[in-house]
C-alpha positions in Angstrom: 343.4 8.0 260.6 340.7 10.4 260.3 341.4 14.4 259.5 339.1 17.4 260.0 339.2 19.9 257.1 337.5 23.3 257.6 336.3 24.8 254.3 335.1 28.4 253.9 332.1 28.6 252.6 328.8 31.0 251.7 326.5 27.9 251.0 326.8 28.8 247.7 327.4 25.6 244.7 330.4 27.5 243.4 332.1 26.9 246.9 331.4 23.3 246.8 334.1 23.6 243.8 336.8 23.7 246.8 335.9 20.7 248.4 335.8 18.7 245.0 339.5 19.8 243.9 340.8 18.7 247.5 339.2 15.5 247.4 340.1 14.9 243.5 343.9 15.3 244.6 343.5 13.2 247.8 342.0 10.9 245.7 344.8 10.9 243.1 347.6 10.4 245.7 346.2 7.4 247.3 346.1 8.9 250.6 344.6 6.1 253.1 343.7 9.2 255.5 339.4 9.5 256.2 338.6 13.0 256.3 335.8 15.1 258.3 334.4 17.9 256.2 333.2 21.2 258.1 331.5 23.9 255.9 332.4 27.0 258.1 329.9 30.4 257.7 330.1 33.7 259.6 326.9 35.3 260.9 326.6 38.0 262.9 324.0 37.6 265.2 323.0 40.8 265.9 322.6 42.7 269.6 318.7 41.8 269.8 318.5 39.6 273.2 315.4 37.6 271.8 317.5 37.2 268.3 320.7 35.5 270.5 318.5 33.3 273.0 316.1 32.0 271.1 318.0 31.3 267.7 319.4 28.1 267.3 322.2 26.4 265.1 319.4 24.7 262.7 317.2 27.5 262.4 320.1 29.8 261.2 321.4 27.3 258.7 317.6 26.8 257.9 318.1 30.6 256.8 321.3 30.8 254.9 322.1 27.3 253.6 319.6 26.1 250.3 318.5 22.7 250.1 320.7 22.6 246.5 323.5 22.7 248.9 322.8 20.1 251.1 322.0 17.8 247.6 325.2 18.7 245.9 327.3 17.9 248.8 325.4 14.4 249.4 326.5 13.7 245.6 330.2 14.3 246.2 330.0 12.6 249.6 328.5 9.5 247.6 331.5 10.0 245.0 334.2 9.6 247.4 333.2 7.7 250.3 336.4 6.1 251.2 337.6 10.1 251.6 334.5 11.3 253.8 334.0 10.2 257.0 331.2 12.8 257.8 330.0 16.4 256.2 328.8 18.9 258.8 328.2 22.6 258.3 328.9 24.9 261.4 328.5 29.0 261.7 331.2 31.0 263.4 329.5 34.2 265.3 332.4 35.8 266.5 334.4 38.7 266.2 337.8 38.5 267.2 340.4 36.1 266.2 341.1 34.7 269.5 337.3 33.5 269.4 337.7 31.9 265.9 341.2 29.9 267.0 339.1 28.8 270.2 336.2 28.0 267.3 338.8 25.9 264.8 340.4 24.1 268.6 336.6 22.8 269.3 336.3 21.6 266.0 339.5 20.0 265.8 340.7 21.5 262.5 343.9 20.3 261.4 343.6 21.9 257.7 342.1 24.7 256.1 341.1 25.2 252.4 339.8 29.2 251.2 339.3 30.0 247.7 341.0 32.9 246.2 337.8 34.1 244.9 335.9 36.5 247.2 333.2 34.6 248.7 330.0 36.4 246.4 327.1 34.8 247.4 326.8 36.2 251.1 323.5 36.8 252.3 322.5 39.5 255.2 324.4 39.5 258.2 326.5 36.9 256.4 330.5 37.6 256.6 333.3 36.2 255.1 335.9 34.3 257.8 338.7 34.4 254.9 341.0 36.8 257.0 340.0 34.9 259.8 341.8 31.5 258.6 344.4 33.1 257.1 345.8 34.4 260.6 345.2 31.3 262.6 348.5 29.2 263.5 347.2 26.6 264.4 345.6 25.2 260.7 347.7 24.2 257.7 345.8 27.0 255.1 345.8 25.9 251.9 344.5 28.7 249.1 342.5 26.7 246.0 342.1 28.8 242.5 338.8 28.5 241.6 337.6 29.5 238.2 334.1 30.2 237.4 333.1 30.0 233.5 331.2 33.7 231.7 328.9 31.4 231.0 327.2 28.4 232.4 324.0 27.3 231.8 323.8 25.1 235.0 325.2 28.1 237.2 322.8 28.1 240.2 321.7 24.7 239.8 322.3 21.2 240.9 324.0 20.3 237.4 326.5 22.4 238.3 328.2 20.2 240.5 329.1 17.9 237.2 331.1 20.3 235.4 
């Protein structure tokens, strides 16, 4: 049976951490269950009409997501592939709830993971859709600790995704 899992995200390699503790424990209880993995962004878009018509999904996650990203996730993809059925990476421009439960319907949701560390790594026009998950009924929200080390030499970097 295949599962969608929406993960809160800033593109940063610390967020990744979420998505390697959920698949860890899935891993550990033999669940059977594939899962589809959706990185989740908010961007406000602005009120320029020539920003909203001629800006497209890729070009704005051309902007905020870094190829490190895209490398790290490949790498835990590769590490549980009996887990992933597909990793995509969407960007919610709303504003209102209603618009975001519509937004986790389309994308067919059915769990939600959010750290309980603020989201730091948010570039401009960037916005954290924490608050936003946290009031939906119709996902299962699950909060993750994450801990980050004082000091990591790999912090940033595509070695992080080891530790």
């Amino acid at each position: 049976m295949t599962k969608t899992i929406l993960i809160a995200t800033d593109f940063s390699l610390e967020s990744l951490d979420i998505l390697k503790k959920v698949l860890r424990n899935k891993s550990e209880q033999n669940d059977t269950n594939r899962y589809n993995i959706v990185f989740v962004c908010g961007y406000d878009m602005g009120d320029s009409i020539r920003d909203l018509l001629f800006t497209t999904k890729t070009s704005l996650l051309g902007k905020i997501r870094s190829q490190e990203f895209c490398d790290a996730y490949s790498i835990i993809y590769n590490k549980y592939p009996d887990l992933i059925n597909k990793v995509s990476c969407e960007v919610f421009t709303g504003s209102f709830q209603r618009s975001f439960n519509q937004f986790a319907d389309a994308i067919a949701a059915d769990e939600a993971y959010i750290s309980t560390a603020k989201l730091r790594n948010l570039k401009k026009a960037q916005f954290d859709i924490t608050p936003y998950i946290k009031k939906c009924r119709h996902l299962d929200v699950v909060e993750i600790t994450t801990t980050t080390p004082e000091f990591a030499p790999e912090r940033g970097r595509l070695a992080e995704v080891f530790l």
